[in-house]
C-alpha positions as CSV (number, residue, x, y, z in Angstrom):
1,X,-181.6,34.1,-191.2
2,X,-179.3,35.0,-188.4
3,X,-179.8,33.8,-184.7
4,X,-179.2,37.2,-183.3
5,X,-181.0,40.1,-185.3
6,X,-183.2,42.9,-184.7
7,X,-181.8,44.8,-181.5
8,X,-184.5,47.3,-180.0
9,X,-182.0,49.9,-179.1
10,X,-180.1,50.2,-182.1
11,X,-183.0,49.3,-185.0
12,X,-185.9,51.5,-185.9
13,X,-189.1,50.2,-185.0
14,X,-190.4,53.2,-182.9
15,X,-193.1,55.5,-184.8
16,X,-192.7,59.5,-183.5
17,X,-194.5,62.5,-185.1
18,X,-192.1,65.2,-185.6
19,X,-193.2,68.8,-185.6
20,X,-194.0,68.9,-189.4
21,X,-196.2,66.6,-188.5
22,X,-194.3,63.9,-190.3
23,X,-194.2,60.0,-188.9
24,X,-190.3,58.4,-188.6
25,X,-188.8,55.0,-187.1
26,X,-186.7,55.3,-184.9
27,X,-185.1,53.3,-182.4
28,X,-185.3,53.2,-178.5
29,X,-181.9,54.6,-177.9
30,X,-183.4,57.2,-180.4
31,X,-186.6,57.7,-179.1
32,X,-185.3,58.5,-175.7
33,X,-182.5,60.9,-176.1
34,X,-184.1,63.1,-178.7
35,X,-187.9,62.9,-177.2
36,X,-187.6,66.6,-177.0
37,X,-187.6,66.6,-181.2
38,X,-190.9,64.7,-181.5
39,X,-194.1,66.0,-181.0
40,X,-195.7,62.8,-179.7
41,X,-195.5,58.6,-180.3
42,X,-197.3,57.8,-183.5
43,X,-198.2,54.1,-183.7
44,X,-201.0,52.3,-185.5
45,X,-202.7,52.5,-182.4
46,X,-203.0,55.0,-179.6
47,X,-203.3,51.6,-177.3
48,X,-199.8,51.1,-179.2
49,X,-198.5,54.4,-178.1
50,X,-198.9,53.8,-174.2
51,X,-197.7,50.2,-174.2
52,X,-194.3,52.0,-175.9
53,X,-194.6,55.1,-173.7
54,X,-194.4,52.6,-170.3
55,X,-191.7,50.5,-172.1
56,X,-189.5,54.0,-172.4
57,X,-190.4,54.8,-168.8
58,X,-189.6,51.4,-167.3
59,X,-186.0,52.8,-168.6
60,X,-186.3,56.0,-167.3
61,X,-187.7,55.4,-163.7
62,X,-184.7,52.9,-163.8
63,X,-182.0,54.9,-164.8
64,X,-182.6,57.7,-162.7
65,X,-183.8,56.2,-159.7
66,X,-180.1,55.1,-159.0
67,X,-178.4,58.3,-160.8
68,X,-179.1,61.9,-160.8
69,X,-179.7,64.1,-163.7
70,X,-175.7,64.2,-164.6
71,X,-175.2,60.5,-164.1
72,X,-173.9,60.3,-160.7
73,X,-174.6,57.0,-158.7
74,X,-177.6,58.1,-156.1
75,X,-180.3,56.0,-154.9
76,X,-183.5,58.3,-154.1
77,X,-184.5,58.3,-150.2
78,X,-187.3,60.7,-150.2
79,X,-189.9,62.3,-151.4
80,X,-188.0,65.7,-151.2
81,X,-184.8,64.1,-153.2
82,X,-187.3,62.4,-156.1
83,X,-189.3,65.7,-156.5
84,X,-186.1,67.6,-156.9
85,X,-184.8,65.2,-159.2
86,X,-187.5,65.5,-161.4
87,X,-187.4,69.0,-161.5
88,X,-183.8,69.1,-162.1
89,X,-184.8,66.3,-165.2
90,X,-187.8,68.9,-166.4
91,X,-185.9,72.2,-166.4
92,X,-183.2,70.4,-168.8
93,X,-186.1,70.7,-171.7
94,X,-184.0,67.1,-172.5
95,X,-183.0,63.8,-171.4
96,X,-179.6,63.5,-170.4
97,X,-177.4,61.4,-173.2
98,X,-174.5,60.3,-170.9
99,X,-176.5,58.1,-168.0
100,X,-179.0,57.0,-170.7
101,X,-176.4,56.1,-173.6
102,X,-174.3,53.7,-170.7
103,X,-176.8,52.0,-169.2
104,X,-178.3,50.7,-172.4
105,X,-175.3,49.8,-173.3
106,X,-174.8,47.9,-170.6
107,X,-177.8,45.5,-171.4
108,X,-177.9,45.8,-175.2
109,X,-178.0,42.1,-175.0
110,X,-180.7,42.1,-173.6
111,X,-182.5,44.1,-176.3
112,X,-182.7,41.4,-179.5
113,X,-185.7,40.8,-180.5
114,X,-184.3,37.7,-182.3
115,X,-182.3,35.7,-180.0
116,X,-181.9,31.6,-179.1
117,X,-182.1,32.2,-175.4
118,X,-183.3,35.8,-174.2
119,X,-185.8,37.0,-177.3
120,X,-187.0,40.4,-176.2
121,X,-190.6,40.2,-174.4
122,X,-190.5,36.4,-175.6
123,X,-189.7,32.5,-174.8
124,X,-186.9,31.0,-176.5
125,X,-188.3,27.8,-178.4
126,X,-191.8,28.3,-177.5
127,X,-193.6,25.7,-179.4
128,X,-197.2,25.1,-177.7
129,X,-200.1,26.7,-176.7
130,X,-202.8,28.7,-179.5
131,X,-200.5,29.6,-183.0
132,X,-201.4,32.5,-184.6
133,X,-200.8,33.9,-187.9
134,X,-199.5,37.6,-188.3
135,X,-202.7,39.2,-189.0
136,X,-203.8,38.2,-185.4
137,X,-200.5,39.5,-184.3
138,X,-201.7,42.7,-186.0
139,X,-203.4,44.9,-183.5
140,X,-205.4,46.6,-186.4
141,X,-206.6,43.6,-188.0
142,X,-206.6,41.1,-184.9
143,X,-208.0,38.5,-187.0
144,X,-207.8,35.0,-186.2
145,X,-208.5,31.9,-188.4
146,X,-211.9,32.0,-187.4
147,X,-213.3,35.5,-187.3
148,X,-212.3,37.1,-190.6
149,X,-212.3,41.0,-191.3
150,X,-214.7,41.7,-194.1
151,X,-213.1,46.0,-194.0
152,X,-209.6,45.0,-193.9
153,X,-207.1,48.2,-194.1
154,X,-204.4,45.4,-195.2
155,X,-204.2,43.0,-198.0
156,X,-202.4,39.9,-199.5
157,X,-198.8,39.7,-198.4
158,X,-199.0,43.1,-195.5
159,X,-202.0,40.9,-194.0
160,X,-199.9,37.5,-193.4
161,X,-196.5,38.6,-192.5
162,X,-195.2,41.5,-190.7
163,X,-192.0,43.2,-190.7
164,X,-189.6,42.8,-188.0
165,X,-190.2,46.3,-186.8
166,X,-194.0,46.0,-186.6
167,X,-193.5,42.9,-185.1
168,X,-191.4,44.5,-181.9
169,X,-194.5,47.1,-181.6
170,X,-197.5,44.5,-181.5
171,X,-195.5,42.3,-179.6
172,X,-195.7,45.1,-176.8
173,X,-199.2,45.7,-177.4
174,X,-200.2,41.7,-177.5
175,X,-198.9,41.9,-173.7
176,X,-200.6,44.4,-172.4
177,X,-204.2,44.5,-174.3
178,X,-204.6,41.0,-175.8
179,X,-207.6,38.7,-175.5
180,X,-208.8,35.6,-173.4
181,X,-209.1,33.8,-176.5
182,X,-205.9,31.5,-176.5
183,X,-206.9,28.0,-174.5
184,X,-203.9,26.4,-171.7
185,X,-202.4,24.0,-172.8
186,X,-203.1,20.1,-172.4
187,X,-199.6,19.7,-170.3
188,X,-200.7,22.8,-168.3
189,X,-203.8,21.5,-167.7
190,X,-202.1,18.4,-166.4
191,X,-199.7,20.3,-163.8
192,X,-202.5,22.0,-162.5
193,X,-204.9,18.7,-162.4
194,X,-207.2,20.9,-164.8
195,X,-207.7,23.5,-162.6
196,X,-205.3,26.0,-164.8
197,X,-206.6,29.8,-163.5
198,X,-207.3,32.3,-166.5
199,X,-205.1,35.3,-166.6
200,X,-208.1,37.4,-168.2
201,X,-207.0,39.9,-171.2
202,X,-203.5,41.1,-171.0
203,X,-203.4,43.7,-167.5
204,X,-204.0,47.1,-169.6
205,X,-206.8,45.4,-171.1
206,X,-208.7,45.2,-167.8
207,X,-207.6,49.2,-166.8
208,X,-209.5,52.6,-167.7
209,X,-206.1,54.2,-168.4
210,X,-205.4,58.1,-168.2
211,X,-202.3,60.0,-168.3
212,X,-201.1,63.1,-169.2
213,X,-199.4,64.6,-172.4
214,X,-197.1,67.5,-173.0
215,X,-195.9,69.9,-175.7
216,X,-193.4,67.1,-176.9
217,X,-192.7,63.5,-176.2
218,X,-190.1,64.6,-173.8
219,X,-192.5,66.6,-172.0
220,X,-195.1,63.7,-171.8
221,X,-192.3,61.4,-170.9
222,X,-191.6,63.5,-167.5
223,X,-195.2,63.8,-166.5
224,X,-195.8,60.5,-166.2
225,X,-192.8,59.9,-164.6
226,X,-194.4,59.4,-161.6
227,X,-191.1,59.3,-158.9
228,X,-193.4,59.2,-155.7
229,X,-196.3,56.7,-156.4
230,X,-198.4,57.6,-153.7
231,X,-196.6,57.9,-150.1
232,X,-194.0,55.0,-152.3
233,X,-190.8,57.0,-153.8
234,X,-189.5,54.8,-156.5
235,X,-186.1,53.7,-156.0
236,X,-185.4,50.1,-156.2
237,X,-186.8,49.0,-160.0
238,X,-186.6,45.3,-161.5
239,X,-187.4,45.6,-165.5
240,X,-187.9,42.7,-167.5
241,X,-184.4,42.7,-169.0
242,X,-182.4,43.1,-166.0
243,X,-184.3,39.4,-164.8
244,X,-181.6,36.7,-164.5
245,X,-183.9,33.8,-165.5
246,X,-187.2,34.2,-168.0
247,X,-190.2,33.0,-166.7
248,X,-192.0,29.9,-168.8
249,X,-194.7,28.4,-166.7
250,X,-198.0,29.1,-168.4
251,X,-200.7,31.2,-166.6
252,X,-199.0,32.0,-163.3
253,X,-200.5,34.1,-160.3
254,X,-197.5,36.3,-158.9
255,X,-197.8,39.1,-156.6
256,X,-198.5,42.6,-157.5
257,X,-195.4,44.7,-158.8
258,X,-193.8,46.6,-156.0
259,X,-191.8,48.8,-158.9
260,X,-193.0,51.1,-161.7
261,X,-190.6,49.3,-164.2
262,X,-191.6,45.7,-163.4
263,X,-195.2,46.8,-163.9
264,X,-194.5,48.2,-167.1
265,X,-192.8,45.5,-168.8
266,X,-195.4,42.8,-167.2
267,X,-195.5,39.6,-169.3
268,X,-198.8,38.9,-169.6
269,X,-198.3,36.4,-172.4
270,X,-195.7,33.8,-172.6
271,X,-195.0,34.6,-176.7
272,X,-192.9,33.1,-179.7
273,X,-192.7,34.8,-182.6
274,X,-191.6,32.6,-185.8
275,X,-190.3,34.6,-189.0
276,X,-189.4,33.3,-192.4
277,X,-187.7,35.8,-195.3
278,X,-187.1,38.3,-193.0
279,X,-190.6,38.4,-191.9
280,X,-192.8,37.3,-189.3
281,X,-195.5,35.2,-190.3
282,X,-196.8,33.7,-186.9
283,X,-196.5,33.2,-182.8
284,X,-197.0,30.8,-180.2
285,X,-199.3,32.4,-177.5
286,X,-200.0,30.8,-173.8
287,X,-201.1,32.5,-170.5
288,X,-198.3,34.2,-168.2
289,X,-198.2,35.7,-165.4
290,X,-201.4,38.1,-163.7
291,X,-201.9,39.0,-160.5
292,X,-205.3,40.3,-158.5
293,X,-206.7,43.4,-158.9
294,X,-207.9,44.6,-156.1
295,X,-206.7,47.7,-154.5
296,X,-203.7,47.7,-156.9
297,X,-202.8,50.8,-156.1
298,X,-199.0,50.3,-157.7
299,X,-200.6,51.1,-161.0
300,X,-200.5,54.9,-161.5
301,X,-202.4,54.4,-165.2
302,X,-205.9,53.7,-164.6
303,X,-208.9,55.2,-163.0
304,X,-211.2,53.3,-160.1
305,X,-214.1,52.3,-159.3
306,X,-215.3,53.6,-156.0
307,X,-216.8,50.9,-153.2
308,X,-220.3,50.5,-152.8
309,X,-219.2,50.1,-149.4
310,X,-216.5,50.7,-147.0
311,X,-215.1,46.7,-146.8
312,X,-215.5,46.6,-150.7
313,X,-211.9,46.9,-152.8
314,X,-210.9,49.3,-155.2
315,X,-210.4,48.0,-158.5
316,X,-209.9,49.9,-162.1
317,X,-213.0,51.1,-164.1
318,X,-212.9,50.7,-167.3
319,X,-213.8,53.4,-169.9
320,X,-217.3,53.3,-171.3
321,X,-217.0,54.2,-175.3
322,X,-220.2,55.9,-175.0
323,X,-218.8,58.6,-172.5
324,X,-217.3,61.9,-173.1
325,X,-214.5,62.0,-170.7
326,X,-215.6,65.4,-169.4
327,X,-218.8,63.7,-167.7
328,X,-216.3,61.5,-165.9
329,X,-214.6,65.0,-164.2
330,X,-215.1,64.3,-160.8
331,X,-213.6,60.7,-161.2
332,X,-210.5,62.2,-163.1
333,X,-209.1,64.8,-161.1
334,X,-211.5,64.6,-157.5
335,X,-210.6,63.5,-154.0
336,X,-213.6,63.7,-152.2
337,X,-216.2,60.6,-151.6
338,X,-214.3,58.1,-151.1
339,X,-212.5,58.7,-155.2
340,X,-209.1,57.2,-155.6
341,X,-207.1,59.2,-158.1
342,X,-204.6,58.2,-160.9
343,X,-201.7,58.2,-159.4
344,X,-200.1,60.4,-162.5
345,X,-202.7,62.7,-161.8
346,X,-201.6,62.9,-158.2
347,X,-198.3,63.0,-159.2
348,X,-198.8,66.3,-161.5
349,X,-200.9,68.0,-158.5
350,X,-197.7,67.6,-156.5
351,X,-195.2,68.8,-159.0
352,X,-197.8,71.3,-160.4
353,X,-196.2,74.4,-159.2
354,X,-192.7,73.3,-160.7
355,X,-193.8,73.1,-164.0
356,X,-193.7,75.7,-166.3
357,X,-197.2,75.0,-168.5
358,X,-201.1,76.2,-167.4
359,X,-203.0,73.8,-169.0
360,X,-202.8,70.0,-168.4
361,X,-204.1,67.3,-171.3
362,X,-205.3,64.8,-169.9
363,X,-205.7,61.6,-172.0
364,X,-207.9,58.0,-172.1
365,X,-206.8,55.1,-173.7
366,X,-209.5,51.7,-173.9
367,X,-210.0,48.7,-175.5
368,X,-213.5,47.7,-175.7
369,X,-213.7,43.8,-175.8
370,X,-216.3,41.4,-176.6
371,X,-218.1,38.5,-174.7
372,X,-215.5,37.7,-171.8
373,X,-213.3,39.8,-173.2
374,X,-213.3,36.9,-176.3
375,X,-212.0,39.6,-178.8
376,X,-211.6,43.3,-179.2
377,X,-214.7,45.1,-180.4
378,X,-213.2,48.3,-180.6
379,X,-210.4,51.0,-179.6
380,X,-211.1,54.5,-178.5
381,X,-209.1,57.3,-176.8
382,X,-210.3,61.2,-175.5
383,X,-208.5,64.3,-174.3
384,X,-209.1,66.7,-172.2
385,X,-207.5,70.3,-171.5
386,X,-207.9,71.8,-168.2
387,X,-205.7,74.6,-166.3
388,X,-203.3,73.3,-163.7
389,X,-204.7,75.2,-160.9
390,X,-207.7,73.4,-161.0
391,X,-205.9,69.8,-160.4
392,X,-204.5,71.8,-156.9
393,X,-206.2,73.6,-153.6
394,X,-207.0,76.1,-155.3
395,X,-209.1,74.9,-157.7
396,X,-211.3,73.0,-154.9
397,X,-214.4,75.0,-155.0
398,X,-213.9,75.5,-158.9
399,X,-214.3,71.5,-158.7
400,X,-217.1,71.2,-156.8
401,X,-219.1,73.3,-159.1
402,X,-218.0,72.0,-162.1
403,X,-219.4,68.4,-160.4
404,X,-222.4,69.9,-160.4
405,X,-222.6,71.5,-163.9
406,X,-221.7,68.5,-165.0
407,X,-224.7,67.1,-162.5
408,X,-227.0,69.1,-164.0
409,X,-225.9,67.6,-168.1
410,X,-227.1,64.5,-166.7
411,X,-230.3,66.2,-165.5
412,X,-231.3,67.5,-169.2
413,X,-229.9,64.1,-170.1
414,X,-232.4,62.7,-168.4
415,X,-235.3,64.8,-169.4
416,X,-234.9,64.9,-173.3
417,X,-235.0,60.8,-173.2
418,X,-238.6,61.6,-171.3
419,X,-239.2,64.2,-173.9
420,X,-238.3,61.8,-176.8
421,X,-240.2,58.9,-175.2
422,X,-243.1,61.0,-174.5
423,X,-243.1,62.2,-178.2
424,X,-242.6,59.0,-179.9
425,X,-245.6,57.6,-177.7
426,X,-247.6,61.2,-178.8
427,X,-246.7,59.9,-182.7
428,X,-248.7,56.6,-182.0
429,X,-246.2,54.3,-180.4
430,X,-246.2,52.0,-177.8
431,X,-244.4,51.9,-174.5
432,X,-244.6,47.9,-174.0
433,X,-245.7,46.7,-170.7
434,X,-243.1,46.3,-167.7
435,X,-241.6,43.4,-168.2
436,X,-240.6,44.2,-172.0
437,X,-240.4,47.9,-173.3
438,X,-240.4,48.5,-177.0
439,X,-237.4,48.6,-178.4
440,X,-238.0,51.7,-180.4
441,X,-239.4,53.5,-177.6
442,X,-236.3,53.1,-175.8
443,X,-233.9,53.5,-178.8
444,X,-235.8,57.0,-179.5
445,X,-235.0,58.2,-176.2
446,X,-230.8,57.4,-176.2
447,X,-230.6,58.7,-179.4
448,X,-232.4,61.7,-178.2
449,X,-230.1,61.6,-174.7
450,X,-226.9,61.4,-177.1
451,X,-227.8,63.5,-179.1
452,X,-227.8,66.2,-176.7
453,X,-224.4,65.7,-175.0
454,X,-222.9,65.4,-178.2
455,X,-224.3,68.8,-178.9
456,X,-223.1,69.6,-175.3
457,X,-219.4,68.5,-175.7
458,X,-217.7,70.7,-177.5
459,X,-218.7,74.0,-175.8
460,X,-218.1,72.6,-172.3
461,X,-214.7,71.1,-173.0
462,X,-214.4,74.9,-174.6
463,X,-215.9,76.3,-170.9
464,X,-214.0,74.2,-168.9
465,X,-210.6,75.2,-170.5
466,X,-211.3,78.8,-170.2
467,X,-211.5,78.2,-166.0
468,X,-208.3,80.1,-164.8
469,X,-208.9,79.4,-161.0
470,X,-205.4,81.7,-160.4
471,X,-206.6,84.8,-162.1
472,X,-210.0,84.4,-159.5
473,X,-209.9,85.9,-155.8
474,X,-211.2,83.6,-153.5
475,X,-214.0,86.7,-152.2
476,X,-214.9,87.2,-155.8
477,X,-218.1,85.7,-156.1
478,X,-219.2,87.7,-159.0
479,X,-216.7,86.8,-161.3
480,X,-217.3,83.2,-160.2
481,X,-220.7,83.6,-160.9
482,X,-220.6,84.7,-164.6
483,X,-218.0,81.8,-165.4
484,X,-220.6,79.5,-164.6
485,X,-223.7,81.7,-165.1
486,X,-222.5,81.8,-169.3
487,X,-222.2,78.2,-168.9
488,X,-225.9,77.1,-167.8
489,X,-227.0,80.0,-170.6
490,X,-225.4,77.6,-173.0
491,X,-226.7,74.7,-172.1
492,X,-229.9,75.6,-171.5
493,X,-230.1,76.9,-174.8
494,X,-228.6,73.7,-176.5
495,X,-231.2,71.7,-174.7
496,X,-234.3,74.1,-176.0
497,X,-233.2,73.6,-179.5
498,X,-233.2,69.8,-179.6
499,X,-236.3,70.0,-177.6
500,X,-237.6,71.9,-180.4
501,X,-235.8,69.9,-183.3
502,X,-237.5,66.7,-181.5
503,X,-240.9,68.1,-181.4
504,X,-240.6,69.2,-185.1
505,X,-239.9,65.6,-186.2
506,X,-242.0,63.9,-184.3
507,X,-244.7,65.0,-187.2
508,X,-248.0,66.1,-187.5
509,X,-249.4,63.1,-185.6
510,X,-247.8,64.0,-182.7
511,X,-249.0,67.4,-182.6
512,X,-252.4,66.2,-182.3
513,X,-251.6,63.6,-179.8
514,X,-252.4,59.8,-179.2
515,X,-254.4,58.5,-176.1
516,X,-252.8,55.0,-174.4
517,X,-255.0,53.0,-171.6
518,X,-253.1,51.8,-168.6
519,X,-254.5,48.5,-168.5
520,X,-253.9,48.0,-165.0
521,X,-255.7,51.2,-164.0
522,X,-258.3,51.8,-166.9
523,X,-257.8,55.2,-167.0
524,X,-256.2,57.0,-170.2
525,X,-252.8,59.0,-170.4
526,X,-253.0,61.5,-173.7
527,X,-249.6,62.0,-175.4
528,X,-249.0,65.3,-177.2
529,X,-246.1,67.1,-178.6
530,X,-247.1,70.6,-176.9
531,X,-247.5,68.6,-173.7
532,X,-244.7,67.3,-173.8
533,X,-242.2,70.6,-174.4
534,X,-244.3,72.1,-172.0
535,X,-243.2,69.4,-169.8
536,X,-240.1,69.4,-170.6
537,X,-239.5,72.9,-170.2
538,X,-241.2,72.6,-166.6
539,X,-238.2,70.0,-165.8
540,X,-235.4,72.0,-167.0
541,X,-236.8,75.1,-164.7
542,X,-236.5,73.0,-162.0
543,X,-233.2,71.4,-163.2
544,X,-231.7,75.6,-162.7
545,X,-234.1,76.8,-160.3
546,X,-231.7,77.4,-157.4
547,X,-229.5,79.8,-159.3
């Protein structure tokens, strides 16, 4: 095998969707200066995509935060000059080849993925810490040696050794998402006199990330692009490769990024991967660096969770799995009590008037981990479409009743798990007593609670991208009125019918009823199916009955 092999700008190792919806490697140079050709990234993983779509920004936000859009030397001083130099970047439809094409030939060297001193994203002769094999390596298997897949989507020889292009992608994804299995090392333990900090998982691991996609990769490219990061224009960036040393020191505190392309290419992990036959068939894995946080506001990729109270820090909120990102609106794309926004959401409300699309796709990305973060449970992703004007002033009162639409879900949410409870208790089961509730009780009434919104997503994601705010005078009440009017007709309706499809399971018992003693009290509560849709019914009037 050769030293030197395996260079990231020249080798395919990319994935892209083209328009015939047909999956291609391609390299980085590739990737970059025809984004416009490809529909969207395509890794294994959408956790995959993002860790490639910040690598290919960390270029961008380097490149042309020192030249304009035809490769003239021009450091950006303000706002003004980094809006306009986006816009001037947009309204090509393309990246420009020439400043793109010279700067990474300028550090090509820097780009090997195989190298004795300055392996991409790696340490050079990293030989402690936790060894892997390849399928732990693999993000869609992330087995170890002691927690085997039994549904394994790869076999024999694709499960133990990876080739050197899916290598170069996990290797990305291993620093930003992976796991808080690895233990320090004895020496580090020794430096430290065994007090060695934990990193945590990898810094997207611990984020609730969002960003925004466009018509093509190009287009997505550019709208996460964020050029003013909050009041901060981004003009002095530090990537990973333009470093003049490599860091080795296992599981070290540094302070937060102050630039979008030392963020991105954050080493997490200090990483060695070892190949054989062309192959790579395991890695050497310690802690590296992490940093607190609190109020990280440099991170434009993640949503946060709001303070309890006023001397409380921001930090990012992670996605729940269990949550359709439209219940999360007022987190997303709100300013008001006390919500800190994306910052890539911020950044499309500023540049919203200079771009030439209506509706905004807005995506999540998660991992969902186990105990301490110990190993990943599970991946998941969402989208949502909503017109641009609603992300801007004008859509300000749209927002503020959509938050309470959305208020109002929860409502119903919350009285079909008291309808389900009440009917499963009507059918002859047991509540429990305080300090323990039956389990079946309370399983009956989440399944009955997701039930409904999952019967409730796909006509308000429907509703909520048919909201044109622009096409609305601001005195118009009535046409305001029957936008949302149609809405609560639907989901009242989809609320009446699993009422009804509950009741009609609950069986024959349940129509007749069950009587339960409080024990405390003596007295005796009687459970019945009619009495409880009338009940229910009784809620939901009161859920609407200011409208």
């Amino acid at each position: 095998m050769k030293e030197i092999e395996f260079n990231l700008l020249d080798e395919p190792w990319i994935r892209v969707r083209d328009d015939s919806c047909q999956v291609h490697e391609v390299s980085l140079t590739d990737a970059l200066l025809h984004a416009h050709q490809y529909t969207s990234l395509s890794g294994e993983l959408p956790t995959q995509d993002i860790v490639i779509l910040r690598l290919m920004l960390a270029v961008l936000h380097t490149i042309f935060s020192r030249v304009d859009a035809d490769g003239n030397a021009a450091e950006l001083e303000d706002e003004e000059e980094a809006v306009e130099r986006w816009t001037d970047l947009w309204e090509l439809g393309q990246l420009p080849e020439e400043p793109i094409r010279e700067y990474l030939e300028k550090w090509h060297e820097r780009f090997w993925l195989f190298h004795p001193e300055r392996p991409f994203g790696q340490v050079a002769g990293l030989a402690c810490g936790t060894q892997y094999g390849a399928s732990k390596l693999n993000g869609e298997i992330s087995e170890s040696g002691n927690k085997v897949r039994l549904f394994s989507s790869y076999f024999g020889e694709e499960k133990t050794a990876l080739s050197y292009a899916q290598a170069a992608r996990w290797l990305l994804y291993l620093n930003a998402f992976d796991d808080t299995s690895a233990k320090p090392t004895k020496e580090g333990k020794e430096k430290s006199g065994g007090k060695l900090p934990s990193p945590g998982a990898g810094w997207l691991g611990k984020l609730g990330i969002v960003f925004t996609r466009g018509k093509n990769l190009f287009e997505t490219l550019l709208l996460n692009l964020v050029m003013v990061n909050g009041d901060q224009v981004e003009n002095e960036e530090k990537p990973l490769w333009e470093s003049d040393t490599v860091r080795r020191e296992e599981r070290t505190e540094i302070p937060f990024p102050d630039n979008l392309a030392e963020l991105y290419t954050l080493q997490s992990r200090r990483v060695f991967l070892e190949r054989e036959n062309d192959t790579v068939i395991r890695y050497y894995l310690i802690g590296g660096d992490f940093f607190q946080k609190e109020n990280a506001f440099m991170e434009p990729m993640t949503v946060w969770r709001t303070p309890k109270k006023e001397k409380d820090s921001y930090v990012p909120r992670r996605h729940d799995a269990n949550k359709q990102m439209w219940r999360d609106f007022a987190l997303l794309y709100d300013y008001k009590e006390g919500n800190h926004v994306a910052g890539v959401i911020q950044w499309v409300q500023r540049i919203a008037e200079e771009i030439d699309m209506q509706m905004v796709q807005t995506t999540i990305v998660s991992v969902q981990y186990g105990d301490k973060d110990f190993f990943v449970q599970n991946v998941f992703w969402d989208s949502l479409m909503v017109n641009k004007q609603l992300l801007i002033d004008i859509g300000a009162n749209w927002r503020e009743k959509i938050k309470v639409e959305i208020n109002r879900c929860e409502q119903l949410a919350d009285a079909i798990r008291k309808l389900a409870g009440n009917l499963y208790l009507a059918s002859g089961g047991t509540k429990g007593d305080a300090k323990s509730w039956d389990k079946t009780f309370l399983k009956s009434r989440e399944s009955a609670s997701a039930q409904l919104y999952f019967r409730l997503d796909m006509p308000f994601r429907r509703w909520l991208a048919g909201i044109t705010p622009e096409e609305v005078d601001s005195a118009d009440y009535e046409t305001e009125e029957r936008v949302f009017s149609a809405w609560q007709k639907t989901a009242k309706t989809i609320a009446y019918s699993c009422a009804e499809e509950l009741a009609m399971h609950a069986g024959d018992a349940a129509m007749v009823g069950h009587e339960i003693k409080n024990e405390k009290s003596g007295d005796s509560v009687r459970y019945s199916a009619p009495k409880a849709i009338h009940q229910f019914r009784i809620q939901v009037a009161e859920i609407y009955k200011k409208i």
